[in-house]
N, C-alpha and C positions, 0 to 999 in steps of 0.2 A: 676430249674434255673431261677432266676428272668430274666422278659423282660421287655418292654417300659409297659407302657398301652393301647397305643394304642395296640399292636400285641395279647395283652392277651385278651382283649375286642372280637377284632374279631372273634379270637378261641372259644372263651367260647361263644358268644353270634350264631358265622353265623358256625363255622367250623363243620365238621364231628360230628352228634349228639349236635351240639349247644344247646342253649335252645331257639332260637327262631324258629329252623329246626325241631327240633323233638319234640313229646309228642302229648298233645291234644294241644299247643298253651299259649298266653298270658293271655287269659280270664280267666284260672284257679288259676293266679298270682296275679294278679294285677288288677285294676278297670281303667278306662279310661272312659272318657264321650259319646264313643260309647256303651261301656256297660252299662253303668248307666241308661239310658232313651233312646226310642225312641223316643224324642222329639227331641235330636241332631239330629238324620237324617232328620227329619222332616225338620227342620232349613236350614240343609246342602239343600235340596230340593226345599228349594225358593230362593237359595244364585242359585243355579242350574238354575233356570229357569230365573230367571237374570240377567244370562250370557248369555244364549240363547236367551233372547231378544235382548241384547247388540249386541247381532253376526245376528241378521236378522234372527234367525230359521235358522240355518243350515242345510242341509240335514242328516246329521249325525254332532250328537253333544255327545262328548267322554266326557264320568266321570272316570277316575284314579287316585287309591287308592292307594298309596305307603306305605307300610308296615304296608301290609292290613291285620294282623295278620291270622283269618281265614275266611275272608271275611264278617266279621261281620257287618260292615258300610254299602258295595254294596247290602248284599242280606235286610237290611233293607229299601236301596235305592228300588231295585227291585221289594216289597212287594207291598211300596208303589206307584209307577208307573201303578204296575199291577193292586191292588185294583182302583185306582182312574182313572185313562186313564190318566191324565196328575196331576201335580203339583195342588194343590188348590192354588186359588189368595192369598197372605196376604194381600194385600192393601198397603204394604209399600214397598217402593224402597231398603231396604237393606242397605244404605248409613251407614259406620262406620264412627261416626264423631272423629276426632283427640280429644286427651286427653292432656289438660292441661299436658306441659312437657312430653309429649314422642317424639321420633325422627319420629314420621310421614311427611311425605314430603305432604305439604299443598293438597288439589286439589281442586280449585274452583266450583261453585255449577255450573252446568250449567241447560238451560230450558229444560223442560222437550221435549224429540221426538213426532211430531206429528205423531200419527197413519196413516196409510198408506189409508185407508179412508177418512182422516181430508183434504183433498184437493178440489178444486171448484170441478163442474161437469164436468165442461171444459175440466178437465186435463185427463180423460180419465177414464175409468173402476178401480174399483179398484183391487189389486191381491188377489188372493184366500187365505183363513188364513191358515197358516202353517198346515202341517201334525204335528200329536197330539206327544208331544216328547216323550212318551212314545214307538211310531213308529221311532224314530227317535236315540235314547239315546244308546249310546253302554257303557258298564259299564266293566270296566279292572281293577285284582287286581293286582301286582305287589305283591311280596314274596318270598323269597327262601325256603320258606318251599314248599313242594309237597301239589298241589291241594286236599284241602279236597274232604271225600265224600261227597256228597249232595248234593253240592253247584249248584245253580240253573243251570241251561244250557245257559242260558242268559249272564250271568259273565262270562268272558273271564281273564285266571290265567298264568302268566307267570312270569320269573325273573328279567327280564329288564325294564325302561320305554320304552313305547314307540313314536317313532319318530312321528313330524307334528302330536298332538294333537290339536284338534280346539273345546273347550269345558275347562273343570273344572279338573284340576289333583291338588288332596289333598293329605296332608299327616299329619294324626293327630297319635301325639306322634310316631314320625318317628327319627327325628332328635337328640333326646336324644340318643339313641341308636346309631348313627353314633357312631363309634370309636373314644377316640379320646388320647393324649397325657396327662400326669399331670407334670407338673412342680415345684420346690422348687426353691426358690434364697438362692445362695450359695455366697462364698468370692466374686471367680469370674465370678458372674452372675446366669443367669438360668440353671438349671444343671435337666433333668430327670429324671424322680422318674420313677424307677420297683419297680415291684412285683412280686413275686413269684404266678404263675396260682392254686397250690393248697394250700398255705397255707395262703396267704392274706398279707403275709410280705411284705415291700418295703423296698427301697436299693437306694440311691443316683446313678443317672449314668451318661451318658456322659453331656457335655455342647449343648444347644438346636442350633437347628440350624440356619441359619440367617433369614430364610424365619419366622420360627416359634419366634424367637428371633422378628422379626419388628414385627410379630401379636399381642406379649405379650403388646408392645410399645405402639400399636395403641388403642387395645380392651382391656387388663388388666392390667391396671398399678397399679405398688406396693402401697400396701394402706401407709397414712403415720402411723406414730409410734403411736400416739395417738387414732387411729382408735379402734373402738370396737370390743379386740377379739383379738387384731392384738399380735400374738408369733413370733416373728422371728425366721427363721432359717438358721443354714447354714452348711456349710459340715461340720464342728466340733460336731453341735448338735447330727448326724446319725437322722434316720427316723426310725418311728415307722412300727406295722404292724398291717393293716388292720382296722385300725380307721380312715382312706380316707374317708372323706362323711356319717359316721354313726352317729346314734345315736341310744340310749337303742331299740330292735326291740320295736312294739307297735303292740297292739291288732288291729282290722280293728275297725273304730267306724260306726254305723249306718250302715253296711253291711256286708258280708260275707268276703269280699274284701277291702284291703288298696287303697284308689285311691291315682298316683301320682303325688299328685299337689307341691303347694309351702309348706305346709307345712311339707315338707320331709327333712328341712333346718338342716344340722348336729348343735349339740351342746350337749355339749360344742366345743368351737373351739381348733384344733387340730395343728394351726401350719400356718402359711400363706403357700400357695399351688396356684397354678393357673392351670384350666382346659385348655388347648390350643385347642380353636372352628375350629382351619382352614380347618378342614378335614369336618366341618360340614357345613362350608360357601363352601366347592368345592361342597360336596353332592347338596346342595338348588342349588348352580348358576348351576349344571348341568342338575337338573332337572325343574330348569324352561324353559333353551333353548329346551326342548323335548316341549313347548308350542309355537305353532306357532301364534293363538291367540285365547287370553280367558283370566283366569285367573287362580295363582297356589296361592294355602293357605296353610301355612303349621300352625298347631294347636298343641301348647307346652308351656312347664313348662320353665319358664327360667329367664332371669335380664339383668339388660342394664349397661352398663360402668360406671353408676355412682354408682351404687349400687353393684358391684360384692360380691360375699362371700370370705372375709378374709381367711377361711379354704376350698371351694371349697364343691360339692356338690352330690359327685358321693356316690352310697347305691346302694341296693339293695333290690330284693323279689322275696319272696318266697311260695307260697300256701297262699296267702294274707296278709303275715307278711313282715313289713321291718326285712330285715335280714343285716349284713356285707357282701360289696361289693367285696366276695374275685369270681374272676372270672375262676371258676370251671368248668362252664355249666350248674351247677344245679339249677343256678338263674338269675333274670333281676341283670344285672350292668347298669345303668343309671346314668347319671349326666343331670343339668340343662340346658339349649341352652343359651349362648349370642347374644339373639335376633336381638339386635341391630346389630352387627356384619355380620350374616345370613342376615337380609334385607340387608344392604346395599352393600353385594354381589349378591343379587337376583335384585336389582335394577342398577346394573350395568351390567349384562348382558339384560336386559327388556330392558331399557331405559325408563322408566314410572315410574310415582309416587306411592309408594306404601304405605298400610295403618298398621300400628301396634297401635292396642288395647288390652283388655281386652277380654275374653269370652265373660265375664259377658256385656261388652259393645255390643261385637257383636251380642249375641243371641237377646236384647235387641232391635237392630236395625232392627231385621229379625223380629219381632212382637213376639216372646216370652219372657215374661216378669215374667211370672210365680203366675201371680195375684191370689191370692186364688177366688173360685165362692162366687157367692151373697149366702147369707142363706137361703132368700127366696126361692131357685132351689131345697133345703134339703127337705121340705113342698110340691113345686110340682111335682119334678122327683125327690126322693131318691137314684134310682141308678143311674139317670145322677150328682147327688152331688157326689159322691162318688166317681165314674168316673173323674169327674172334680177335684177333691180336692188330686187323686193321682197324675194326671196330673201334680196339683200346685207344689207338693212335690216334682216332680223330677226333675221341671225345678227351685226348689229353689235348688237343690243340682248341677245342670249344671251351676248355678249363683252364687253360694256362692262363694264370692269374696276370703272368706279364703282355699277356696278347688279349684273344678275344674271352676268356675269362675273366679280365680287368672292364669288359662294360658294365652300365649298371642293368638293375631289370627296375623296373616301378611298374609296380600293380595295385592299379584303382577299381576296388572294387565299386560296381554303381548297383542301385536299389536292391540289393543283398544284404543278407545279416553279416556283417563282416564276422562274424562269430562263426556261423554254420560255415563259413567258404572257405577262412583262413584254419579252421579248428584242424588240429593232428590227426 
């Protein structure tokens, strides 16, 4: 029996034997920039410890991972903590600078904080340097799936966020995965596209509703006629099945695993369609109020208002194949994020400036840049070339602006001076 998409989303993906509850997990499906390189956590690591300055060294300063698949990202965090005792410096303050045309909300540069030493003699003693955050850092996955085995004793795994966070809660490739609604324009108006859970059919259904009807208004407006791509539909046409968001499956290229970035974009186009975000702007605005202050980043594949997809964007995978997003169980159903959207419900619960980029900008700004080594290192360390030159490779594949350097980053600061945190 056909249902909305949203309800069949969350059955197939979160309900009894879902696929993100059960099995061995996401790793085995799909590629993500956690799996790809331990150079993103590395990254994630000094974006970490920059918040932690921001917050004066907290006595405890929380990292939460929201739809922490099987804790892939924390126990890479935790490796790292534990080998090095705290973060290594990068030298650079982290600062995402806005990008020509995107909706980033400005924020002035401010001067840099004088060290807590940089004072006359006068003023008094200075205070003792922070205990090392590695003593300090409590690391939580967030998941419905049950607690792997293995998983360090240090990560703390539960299914809810949790309250009065004062630290860094992430969510890379979370948001796609929210539930959400698909829509068609019919005679009169938007009307809900079902589908049927196991065979991938869709069905025109009721007309949407007013809350979902003003989101279309605000965040997806009907492209005009001359648009590229652009098929009209309406209830006379009926809807097809299961060509929602696909295109031909494709081999994985350069790995075992399809990563899903932007180029997962369906085509040919199938129809004007709109994905409806609002279930994914409630998910962000409710997990940034779990931050009392710090900062929440959520890391995803998505498009802004000006750019939406004509046919929408929702596929799937499976054992590293794109497959048809027919929502079974047996696969990722995914669609794209309307970024823009998602922020500027995350920044109206904050009340702070927030910043939307590129990966490829972000990682950029953390000091990985991905520079191939000198040659001359090949002559005097061969195995530190070697070393160094896989290193380059994977953080050219975390930057490839056409792959997983094409997500966005959005970082909302919460009860911080967006000055002191975002400042160069």
């Amino acid at each position: 029996m056909p249902v909305r998409w949203r309800d069949a989303m969350d059955r197939a993906l979160y309900g009894p034997g879902g696929f993100f509850v059960s099995g061995s997990g996401p790793a085995d499906h799909f590629r993500t920039s956690v799996h790809a390189s331990p150079a993103f956590a590395a990254a994630l690591l000094r974006l970490v410890e920059q918040v932690d300055a921001a917050l004066d060294h907290p006595p405890v300063l929380s990292v939460v991972d929201v739809g922490a698949g099987r804790g892939e990202l924390l126990r890479a965090l935790s490796a790292a903590l534990g080998v090095a005792g705290e973060p290594a410096r990068s030298g650079r303050s982290g600062l995402i600078p806005p990008r020509a045309g995107s909706p980033a909300t400005p924020t002035p540069s401010a001067a840099p904080r004088p060290s807590p030493s940089s004072g006359p003699p006068s003023a008094g003693p200075a205070p003792s340097a922070p205990v090392a955050l590695a003593r300090r850092v409590r690391l939580t996955a967030v998941e419905l799936a049950p607690r792997p085995e293995g998983l360090p004793g240090q990560i703390a795994w539960r299914s809810d966020i949790p309250e009065g966070i004062t630290g860094v809660l992430v969510a890379t490739e979370w948001l796609d995965n929210v539930p959400l609604d698909v829509a068609v324009p019919a005679d009169d108006g938007w009307r809900y596209l079902l589908v049927d859970p196991t065979s991938g059919a869709e069905a025109l259904g009721d007309p949407v509703s007013p809350d979902d009807a003003a989101w279309l208004t605000t965040w997806w407006p009907l492209p005009a006629e001359d648009a590229p791509g652009f098929l009209p539909r309406t209830v006379a046409d009926g809807v097809g099945s299961t060509g929602s968001g696909f295109r031909a499956a494709r081999p994985a290229e350069g790995s075992s695993l399809t990563a899903r970035s932007g180029s997962g974009r369906p085509e040919p186009p199938t129809g004007v369609r709109a994905e409806i975000g609002r279930t994914r702007d409630e998910a962000w605005a409710d997990a940034v109020r779990h931050v009392d202050r710090g900062l929440a980043l959520a890391v995803d594949y998505g498009h802004l208002r000006g750019g939406r997809p004509v046919d929408g964007t929702l596929t799937g995978y499976r054992a590293g194949r794109q497959v048809p997003p027919v929502p079974d169980g047996t696969r990722d159903v995914t669609a794209h994020v309307a970024v823009d959207s998602v922020a500027s419900a995350g920044g109206r619960v904050a009340r702070c400036a927030y910043d939307l980029v590129s990966q490829r900008e972000a990682l950029r700004a953390l000091g990985a840049d991905g520079g191939r080594p000198a040659l001359s290192l090949a002559a005097s360390d061969p195995v530190g070339y070697v070393r160094a030159l896989a290193a380059a490779s994977a953080m050219a594949e975390l930057t490839d602006p056409a792959g997983l350097g094409g997500h966005w980053w959005l970082r909302q600061p919460v009860g911080v001076d967006p000055e002191r945190f975002m400042a160069r």
